[in-house]
N, C-alpha and C positions, 0 to 999 in steps of 0.2 A: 504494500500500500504506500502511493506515494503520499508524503506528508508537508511536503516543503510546502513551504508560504512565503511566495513574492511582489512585486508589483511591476515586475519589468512588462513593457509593451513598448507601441510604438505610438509613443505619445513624444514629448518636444527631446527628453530626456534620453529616450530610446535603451541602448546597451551600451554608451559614449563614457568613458571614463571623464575624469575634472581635464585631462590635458585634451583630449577632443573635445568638449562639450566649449572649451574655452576658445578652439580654434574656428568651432563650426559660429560663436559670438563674435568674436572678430571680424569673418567674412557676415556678416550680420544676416546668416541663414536662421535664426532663431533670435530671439529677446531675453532679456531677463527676467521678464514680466511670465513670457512662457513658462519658461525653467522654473520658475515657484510655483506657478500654476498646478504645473503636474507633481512637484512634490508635493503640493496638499494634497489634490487626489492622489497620489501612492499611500502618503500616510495614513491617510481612512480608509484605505485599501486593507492595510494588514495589522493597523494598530488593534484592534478587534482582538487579533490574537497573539500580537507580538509585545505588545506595551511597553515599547523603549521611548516614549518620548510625551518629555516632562512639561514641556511648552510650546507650542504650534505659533508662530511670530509670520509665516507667510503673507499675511496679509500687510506686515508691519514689519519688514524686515531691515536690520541695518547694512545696509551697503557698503562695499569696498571699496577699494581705491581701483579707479576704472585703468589706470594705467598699468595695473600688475598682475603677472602673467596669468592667473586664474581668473582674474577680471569678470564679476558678473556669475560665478559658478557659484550654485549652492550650498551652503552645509550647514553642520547644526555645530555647537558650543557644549560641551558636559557641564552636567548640574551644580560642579563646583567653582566655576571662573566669573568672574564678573562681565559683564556686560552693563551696561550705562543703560538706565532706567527697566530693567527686566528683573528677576527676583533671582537669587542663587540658591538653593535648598540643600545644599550637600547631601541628598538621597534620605533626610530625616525627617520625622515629624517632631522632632525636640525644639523646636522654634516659627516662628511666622514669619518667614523672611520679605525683606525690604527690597523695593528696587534698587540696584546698585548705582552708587554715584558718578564710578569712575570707570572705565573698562578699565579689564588688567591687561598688563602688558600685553600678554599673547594672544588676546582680544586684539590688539594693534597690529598684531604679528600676522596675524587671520587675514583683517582688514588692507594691512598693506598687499598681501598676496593677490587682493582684487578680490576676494571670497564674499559670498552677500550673505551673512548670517539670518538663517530663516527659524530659529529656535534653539532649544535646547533638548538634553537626553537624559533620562534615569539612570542612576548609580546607585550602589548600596549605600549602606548610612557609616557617610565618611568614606568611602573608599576602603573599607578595611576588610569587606568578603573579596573572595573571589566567585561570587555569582552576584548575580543583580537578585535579589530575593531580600524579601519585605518579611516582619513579623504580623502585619495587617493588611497588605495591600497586593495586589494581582505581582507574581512575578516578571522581569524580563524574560521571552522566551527565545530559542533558538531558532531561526529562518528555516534550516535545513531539516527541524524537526521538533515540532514546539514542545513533544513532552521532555526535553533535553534543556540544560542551560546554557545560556548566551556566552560565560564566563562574565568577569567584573577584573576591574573596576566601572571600565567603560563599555561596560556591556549593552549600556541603550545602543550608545553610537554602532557598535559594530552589529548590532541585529538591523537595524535601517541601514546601512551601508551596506550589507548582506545581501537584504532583499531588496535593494535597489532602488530605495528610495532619497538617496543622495550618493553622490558619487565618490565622497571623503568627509571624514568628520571628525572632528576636535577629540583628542584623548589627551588624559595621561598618565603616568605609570611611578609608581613607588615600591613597587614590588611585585610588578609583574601586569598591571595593571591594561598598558597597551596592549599589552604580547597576549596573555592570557586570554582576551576576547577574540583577537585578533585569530587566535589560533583555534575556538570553538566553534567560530562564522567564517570562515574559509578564508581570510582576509590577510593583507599586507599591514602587519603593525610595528613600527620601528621606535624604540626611545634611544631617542638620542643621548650623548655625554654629556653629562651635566655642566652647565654654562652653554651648551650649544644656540638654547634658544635663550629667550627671558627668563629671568627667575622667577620660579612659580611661586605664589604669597607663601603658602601652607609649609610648601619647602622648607622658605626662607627662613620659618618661623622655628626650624627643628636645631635640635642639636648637630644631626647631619643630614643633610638634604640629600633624601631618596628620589626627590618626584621632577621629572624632566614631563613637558608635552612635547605633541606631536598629533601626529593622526594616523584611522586606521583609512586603507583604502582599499580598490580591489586591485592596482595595476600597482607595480616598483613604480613607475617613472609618475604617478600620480606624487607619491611620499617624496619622491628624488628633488621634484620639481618645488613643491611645499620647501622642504627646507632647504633647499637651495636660495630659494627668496627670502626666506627666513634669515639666513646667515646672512646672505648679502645686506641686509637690511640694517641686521644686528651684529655687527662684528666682535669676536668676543678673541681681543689679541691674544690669549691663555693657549687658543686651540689655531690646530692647522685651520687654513681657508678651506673651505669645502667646495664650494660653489655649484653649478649644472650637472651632476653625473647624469651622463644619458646612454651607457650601454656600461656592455662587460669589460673588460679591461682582459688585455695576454699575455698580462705575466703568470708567472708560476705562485702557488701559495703553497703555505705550509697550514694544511689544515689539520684542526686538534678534532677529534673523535671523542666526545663525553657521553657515553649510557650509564654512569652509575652516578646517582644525585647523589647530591652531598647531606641529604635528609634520610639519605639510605632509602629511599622509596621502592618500589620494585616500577620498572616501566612496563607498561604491557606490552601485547605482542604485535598491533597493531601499531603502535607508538614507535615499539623500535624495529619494524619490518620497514617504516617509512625513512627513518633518522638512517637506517643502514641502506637503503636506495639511494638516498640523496647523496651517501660517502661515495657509492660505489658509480656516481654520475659523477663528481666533482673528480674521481680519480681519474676516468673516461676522458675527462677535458684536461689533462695533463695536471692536476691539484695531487701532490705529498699527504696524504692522510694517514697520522699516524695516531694513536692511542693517547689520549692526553687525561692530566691528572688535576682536579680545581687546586691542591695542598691545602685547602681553610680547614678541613674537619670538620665532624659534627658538634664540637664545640658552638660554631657558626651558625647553625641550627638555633642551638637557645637563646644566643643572644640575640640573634633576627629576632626571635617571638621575646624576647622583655623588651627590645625598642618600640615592636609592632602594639605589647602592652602600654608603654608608654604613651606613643600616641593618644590609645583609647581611652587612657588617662588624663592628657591635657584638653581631651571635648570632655568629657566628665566635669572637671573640676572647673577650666577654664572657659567652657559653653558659654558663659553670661557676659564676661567680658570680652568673646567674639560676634555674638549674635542680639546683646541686647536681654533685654527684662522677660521674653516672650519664651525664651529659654528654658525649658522646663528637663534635668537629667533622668527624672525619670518616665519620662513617655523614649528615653534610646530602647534599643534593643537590645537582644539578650548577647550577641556578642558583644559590643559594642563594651558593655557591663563586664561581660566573662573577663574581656581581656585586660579592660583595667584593673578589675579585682587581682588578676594575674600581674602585674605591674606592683599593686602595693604589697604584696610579696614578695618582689624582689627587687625592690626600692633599696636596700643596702647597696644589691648588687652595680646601683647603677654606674660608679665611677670604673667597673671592672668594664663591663659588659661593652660601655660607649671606648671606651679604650682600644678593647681589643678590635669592634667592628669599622675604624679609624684605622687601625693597621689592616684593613685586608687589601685597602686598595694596591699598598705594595707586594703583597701577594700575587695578587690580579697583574700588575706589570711583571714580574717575574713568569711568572705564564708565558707570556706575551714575549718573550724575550727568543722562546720554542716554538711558538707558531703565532700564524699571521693573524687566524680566524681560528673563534671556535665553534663545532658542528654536536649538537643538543637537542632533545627533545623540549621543546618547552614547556608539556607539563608531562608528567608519570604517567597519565592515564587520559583517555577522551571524555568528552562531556559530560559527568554524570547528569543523572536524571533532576529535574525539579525538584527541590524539597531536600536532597543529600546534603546539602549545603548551608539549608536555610537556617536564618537568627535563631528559629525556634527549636532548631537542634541542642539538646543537650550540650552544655562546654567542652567537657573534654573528649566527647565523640568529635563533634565537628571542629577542634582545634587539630585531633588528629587525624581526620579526615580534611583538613586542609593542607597538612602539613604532607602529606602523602600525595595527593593533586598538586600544590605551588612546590615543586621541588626541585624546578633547575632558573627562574629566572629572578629571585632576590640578589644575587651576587653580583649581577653588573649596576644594579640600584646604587648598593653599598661602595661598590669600587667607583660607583660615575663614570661607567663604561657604555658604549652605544651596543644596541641588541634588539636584533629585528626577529619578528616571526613570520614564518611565511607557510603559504597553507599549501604543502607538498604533497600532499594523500590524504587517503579519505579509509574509513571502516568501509565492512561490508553492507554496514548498515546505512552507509552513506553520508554518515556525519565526517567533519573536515578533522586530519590528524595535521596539525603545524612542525616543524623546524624553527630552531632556534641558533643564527648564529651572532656570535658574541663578541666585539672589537676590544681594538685597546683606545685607550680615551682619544677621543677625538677623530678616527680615524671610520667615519661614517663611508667614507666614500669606498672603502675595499669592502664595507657589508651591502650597498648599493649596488656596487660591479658586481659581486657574488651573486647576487639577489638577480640581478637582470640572466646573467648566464642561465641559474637555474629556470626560470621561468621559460625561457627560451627552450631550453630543453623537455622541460615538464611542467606545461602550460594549465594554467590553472585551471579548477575543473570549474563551472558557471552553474549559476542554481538553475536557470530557468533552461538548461539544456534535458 
């Protein structure tokens, strides 16, 4: 039985990725009046049964800057970024959120691209699951098979970008958050190295700043061409220039081979029949794949989950003096709670813990010293079902049930390394299995070249096919 739910047709939008859809505005074959047009009708198309998307702005949309290169292309914004005069929810109901004053930075960063922001999209509360599931409210579902999850953090964006009701859309990721969705909607998700784009507020505000944006897409050259405008815009003297990567590049790489997570997960078989095709194409195209080792330990593990405690900890405590009087900590939900409770138990540990996860980035370039790229599954396991995930699961089930799913992409968060997912095979059931390769900081453009070679090779699969 087929299950998938799309909106693709042949309407202004058609099957045009954001770099066609912008060339066929250009030659002024289409409007941008069009182009929203039919994203309203897509999204009550499949919102019915998909329910990623938290604000519908098409009739009242903010426009980009016409002069750059996306100029006029649709998309939407995640429910944590600011936008000027629109409300930001961070996927909770612990508050009544306000129109925001200011866009943030990479609101600007959108807008300089030429992108016409037509809304926003559902997240969990805070970003802190890895599925879009609510303790009271209809879950995010998967495109390719609603009784399955979208992944999270930006799980709205990538279930409409999926089923093609925009052609890229706003993410971003603190541990896993791009990749993650990106990888259970068949989708192109990359986080960049941190400083590549603007500094995200939430980031800013950490001990160490896990969360880069970005966006998920369906084509490389969609993601390539975004932050390519992006850096050009934003030059961040720290890092190489990046600029246009527009194909594969013909040198040689030394590619690292990772199937054993660092959370000791087991991969399934489906997971790593795809991670071991994609080695065994890269070697095809002349790429050195050889067996590669993260060195962090499972040490790395706990102390991931007492900062991810943390976190959940400063919305807990500090909810009121981010969101105002309307604030209420206890309408969070039950992770939300679990993890901070988690937190004030190992509140001694914090000066060990922040310490040590400060030293992995050198770790992470010591890697990188043996290979160029590394080749990873990006989670253990394919989509679980609805509900495996949800707030209202029991804590320490569903901490270890995440811990066993998010098991290969926290470690480029932590080092501030770029790490894209790309949707390289699929179950028999037909859900998307992703790849995960991993750079050293700054160095986007050899996972871009990567990224274009594969795709060329093993063209990604389309829903509506």
């Amino acid at each position: 039985m087929d299950r998938r739910v799309h909106a693709f047709t042949d309407d202004a939008l058609g099957d045009d990725d954001a770099v066609a859809l912008a060339e066929r505005l250009r030659r002024r074959e289409v409007a941008p009046a069009e182009l929203r047009a039919a994203v309203a009708a897509r999204a009550a198309r499949v919102e019915p049964h998909l329910h990623g998307l938290a604000l519908d702005r098409t009739a009242d949309p903010v426009t980009g800057d016409t002069g750059g290169p996306l100029a006029g292309v649709p998309t939407l914004v995640k429910d944590n970024v600011e936008v000027r005069g629109w409300p930001a929810g961070h996927g909770t109901r612990a508050f009544v959120p306000a129109p925001s004053r200011e866009h943030a930075e990479v609101t600007r960063q959108l807008l300089a691209a030429g992108l016409d922001l037509v809304g926003t999209t559902r997240m969990p509360e805070y970003g802190l699951n890895a599925s879009t599931e609510f303790a009271d409210a209809e879950p995010t579902r998967n495109p390719w098979d609603p009784r399955f999850s979208a992944g999270a953090s930006s799980g709205g964006a990538a279930a409409l970008v999926a089923a093609g009701v925009v052609p890229l859309a706003h993410a971003n990721d603190g541990g896993g958050s791009i990749r993650i969705p990106a990888a259970a909607c068949g989708l192109v998700g990359l986080k960049p190295s941190r400083g590549r784009l603007a500094p995200n507020a939430t980031g800013a505000r950490m001990p160490i700043d896990l969360v880069a944006d970005g966006v998920v897409s369906r084509s490389v050259r969609d993601t390539a061409v975004f932050l390519g405008a992006a850096d050009r815009g934003r030059r961040n003297p720290a890092l190489p220039p990046l600029g246009l990567v527009e194909g594969p590049a013909r040198r040689r790489l030394r590619v690292g081979l990772l199937l054993e997570s660092p959370t000791g997960a087991a991969v399934d078989a489906d997971t790593r029949e795809t991670v071991t095709a994609v080695a065994e194409l890269l070697a095809k195209q002349g790429h050195e794949v050889s067996e590669a080792v993260t060195g962090v330990g499972t040490r790395f593990v706990d102390d991931f989950l007492d900062y991810w405690g943390l976190l959940a900890f400063s919305v807990v405590t500090g909810g009121r003096l981010l969101h105002g009087r309307t604030f209420d900590p206890h309408r969070l939900d039950g992770l939300t709670h679990g993890l901070a409770d988690h937190y004030r138990r190992a509140l001694a540990r914090t000066p060990v813990f922040l310490h040590r996860l400060r030293r992995v980035a050198a770790t992470h370039a010591e890697l990188f010293t043996r290979h160029d790229v590394l080749l990873s599954p990006v989670l253990a396991h394919t989509p679980p079902e609805v509900g495996w995930l949800a707030p209202t699961v029991p804590m320490e089930q569903l901490t270890a049930r995440l811990l066993d799913y998010v098991a290969f992409t926290p470690l480029a968060n932590v080092a501030g390394a770029p790490a894209v997912a790309l949707p390289a095979g699929a179950t028999a059931g037909g859900l998307p299995v992703g790849v995960h390769l991993e750079g050293t900081v700054g160095d986007e453009r050899t996972l871009l070249e990567l990224a274009y070679a594969i795709e060329a090779d093993r063209p990604w699969r389309r829903i509506r096919d």
